[in-house]
C-alpha positions in Angstrom: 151.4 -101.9 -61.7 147.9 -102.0 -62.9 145.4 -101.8 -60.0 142.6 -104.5 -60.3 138.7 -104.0 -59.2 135.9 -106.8 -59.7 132.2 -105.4 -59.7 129.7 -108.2 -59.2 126.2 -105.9 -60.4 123.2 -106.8 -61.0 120.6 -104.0 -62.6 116.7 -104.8 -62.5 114.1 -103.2 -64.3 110.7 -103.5 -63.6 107.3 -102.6 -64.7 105.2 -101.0 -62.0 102.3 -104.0 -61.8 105.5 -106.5 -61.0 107.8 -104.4 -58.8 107.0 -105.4 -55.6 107.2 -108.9 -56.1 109.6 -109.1 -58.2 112.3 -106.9 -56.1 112.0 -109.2 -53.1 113.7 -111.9 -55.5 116.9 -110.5 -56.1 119.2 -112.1 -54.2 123.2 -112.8 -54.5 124.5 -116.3 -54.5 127.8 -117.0 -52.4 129.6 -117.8 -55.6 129.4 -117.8 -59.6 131.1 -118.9 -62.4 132.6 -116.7 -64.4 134.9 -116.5 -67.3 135.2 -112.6 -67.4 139.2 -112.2 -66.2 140.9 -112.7 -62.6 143.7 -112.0 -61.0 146.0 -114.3 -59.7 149.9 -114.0 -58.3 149.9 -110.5 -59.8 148.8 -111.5 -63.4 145.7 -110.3 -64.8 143.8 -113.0 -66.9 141.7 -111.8 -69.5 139.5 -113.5 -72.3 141.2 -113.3 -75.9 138.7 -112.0 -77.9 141.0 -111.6 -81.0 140.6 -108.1 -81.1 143.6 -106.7 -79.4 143.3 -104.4 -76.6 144.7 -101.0 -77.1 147.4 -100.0 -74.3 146.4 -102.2 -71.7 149.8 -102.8 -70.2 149.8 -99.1 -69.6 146.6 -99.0 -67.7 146.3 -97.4 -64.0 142.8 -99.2 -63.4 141.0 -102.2 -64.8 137.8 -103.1 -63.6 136.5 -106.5 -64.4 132.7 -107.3 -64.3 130.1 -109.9 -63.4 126.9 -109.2 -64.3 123.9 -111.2 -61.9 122.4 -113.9 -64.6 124.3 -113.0 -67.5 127.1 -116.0 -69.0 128.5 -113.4 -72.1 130.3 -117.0 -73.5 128.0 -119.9 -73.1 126.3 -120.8 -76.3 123.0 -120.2 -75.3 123.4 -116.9 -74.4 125.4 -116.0 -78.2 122.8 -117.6 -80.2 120.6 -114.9 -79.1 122.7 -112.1 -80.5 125.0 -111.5 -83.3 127.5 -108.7 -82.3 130.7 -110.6 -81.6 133.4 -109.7 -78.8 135.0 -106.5 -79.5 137.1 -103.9 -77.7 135.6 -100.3 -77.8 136.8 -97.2 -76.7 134.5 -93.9 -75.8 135.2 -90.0 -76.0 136.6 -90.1 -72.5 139.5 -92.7 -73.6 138.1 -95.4 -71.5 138.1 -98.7 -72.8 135.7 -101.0 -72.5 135.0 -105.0 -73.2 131.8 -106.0 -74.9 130.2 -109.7 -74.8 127.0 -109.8 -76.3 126.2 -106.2 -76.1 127.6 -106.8 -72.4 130.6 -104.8 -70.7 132.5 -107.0 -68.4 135.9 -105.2 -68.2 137.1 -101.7 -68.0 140.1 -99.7 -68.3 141.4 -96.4 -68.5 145.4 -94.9 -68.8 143.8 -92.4 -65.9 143.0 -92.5 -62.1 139.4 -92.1 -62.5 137.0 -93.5 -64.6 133.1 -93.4 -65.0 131.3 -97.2 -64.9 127.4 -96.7 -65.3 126.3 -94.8 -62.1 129.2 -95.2 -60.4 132.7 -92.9 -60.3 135.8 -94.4 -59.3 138.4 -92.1 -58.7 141.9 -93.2 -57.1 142.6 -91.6 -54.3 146.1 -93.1 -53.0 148.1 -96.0 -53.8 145.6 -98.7 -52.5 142.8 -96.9 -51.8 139.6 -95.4 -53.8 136.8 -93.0 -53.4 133.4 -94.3 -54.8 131.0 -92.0 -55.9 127.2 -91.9 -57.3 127.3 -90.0 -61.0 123.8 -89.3 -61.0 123.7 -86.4 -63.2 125.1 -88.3 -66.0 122.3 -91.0 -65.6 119.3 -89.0 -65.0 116.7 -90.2 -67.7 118.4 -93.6 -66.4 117.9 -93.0 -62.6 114.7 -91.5 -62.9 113.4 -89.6 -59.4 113.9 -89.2 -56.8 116.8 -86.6 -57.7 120.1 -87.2 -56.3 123.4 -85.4 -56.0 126.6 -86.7 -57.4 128.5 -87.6 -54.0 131.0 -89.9 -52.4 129.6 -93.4 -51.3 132.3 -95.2 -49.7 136.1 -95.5 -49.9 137.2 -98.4 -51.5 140.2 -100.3 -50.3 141.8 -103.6 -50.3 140.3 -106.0 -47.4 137.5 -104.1 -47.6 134.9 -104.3 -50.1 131.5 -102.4 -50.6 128.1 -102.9 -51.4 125.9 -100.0 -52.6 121.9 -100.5 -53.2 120.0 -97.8 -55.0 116.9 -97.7 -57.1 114.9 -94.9 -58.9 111.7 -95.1 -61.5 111.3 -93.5 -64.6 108.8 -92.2 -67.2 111.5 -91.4 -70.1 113.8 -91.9 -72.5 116.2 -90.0 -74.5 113.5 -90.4 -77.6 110.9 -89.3 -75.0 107.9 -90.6 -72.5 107.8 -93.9 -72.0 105.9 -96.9 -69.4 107.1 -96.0 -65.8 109.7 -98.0 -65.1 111.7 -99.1 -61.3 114.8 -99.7 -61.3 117.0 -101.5 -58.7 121.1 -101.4 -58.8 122.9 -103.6 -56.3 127.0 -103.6 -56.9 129.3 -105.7 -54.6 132.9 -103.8 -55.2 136.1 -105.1 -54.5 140.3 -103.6 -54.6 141.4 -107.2 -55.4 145.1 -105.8 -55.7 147.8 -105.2 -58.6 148.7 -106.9 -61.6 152.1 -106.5 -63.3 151.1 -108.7 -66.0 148.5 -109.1 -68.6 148.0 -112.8 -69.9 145.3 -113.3 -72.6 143.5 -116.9 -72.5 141.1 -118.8 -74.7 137.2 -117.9 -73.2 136.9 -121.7 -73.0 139.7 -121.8 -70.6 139.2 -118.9 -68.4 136.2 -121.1 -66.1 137.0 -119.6 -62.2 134.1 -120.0 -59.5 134.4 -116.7 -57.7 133.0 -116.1 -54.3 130.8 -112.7 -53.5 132.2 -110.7 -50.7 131.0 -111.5 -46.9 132.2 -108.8 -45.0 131.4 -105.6 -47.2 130.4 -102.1 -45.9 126.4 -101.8 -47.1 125.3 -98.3 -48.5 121.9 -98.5 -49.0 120.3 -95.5 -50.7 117.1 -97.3 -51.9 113.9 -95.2 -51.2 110.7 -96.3 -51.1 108.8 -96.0 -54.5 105.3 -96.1 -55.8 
């Protein structure tokens, strides 16, 4: 059984003259559209990109994203770029989904796998431990400094949000404009799939509805 997990995330970066404005603004609806995979009577439904994905049925965790104001398939949104669909996977064996230079699904063969700043680790059948991985987002992040710790444990019936921000000066090429950044993830253990069904993109169109009842962990700080 592959264990399912929708993130609904939405990543801000601002410039330091707009940032208070423009934080205030960010706010989930109570439903979007989305044609990034769902899971329904234990069968996982994900977009047939033509490019096979490598060992999926074997897969312990698959995490499937929404991003806040990104559509990866409408045809607006691919005119502006030219990489198509692909499968890709890192050093650490975790394979990942790319839209239009986009991740919106995840999986690994292992327990645990690294998402952006966030750890998922399994901790028992139905249940995960959530964790900040600050220290392998740093330039990311920015200050203030943060230790890598647990957030929240993440189980079915009960989903999380987590709020955090951070600014920054740099990049990996070096110093850049200051930049604040503000992460809001809704997380949810939507339960297990024991089958993986491909579909056309043009035929995957599900309205999902954001999580009410979450556990908030707000970490924001307040940044000038």
């Amino acid at each position: 059984m592959i264990d399912v997990i929708q993130i609904f995330k939405s990543e801000e970066r601002y410039k330091k003259d707009n940032y208070e404005t423009a934080k205030l603004l960010n706010q989930w609806e109570d439903s979007l559209t989305s044609r990034n995979g769902y899971l329904k009577d234990h069968t996982l439904y994900l977009p047939d990109t033509a490019d096979p994905a490598p060992g999926i049925e074997d897969a312990r965790i698959v995490i499937i994203q929404d991003i806040k104001g990104f559509e990866p398939f409408s045809a607006e949104t691919s005119r502006q770029y030219t990489r198509k669909p692909r499968w890709h996977m890192d050093t650490n064996k975790k394979h990942m989904l790319y839209v239009n230079d986009e991740i919106i699904c995840f999986y690994k063969l292992a327990a645990s796998i690294n998402l952006g700043i966030l750890r998922l680790e399994k901790e028992q059948p139905g249940s995960f431990i959530l964790s900040l991985n600050y220290t392998g987002h740093v330039l990311e992040m920015g200050i203030p400094e943060r230790n890598d710790h647990k957030i929240a444990q993440l189980k079915a019936g009960k989903p999380v949000r987590y709020r955090t921000n951070g600014k920054s000066d740099f990049t990996m090429s070096g110093r850049k404009d200051r930049t604040f950044a503000e992460y809001d993830f809704i997380i949810a253990y939507i339960g297990q799939a024991d089958k993986v069904i491909f579909k056309d993109a043009a035929r995957m169109e599900t309205v999902k509805k954001l999580p009410a009842d979450y556990k908030l962990v707000d970490e924001r700080k307040i940044l000038k």
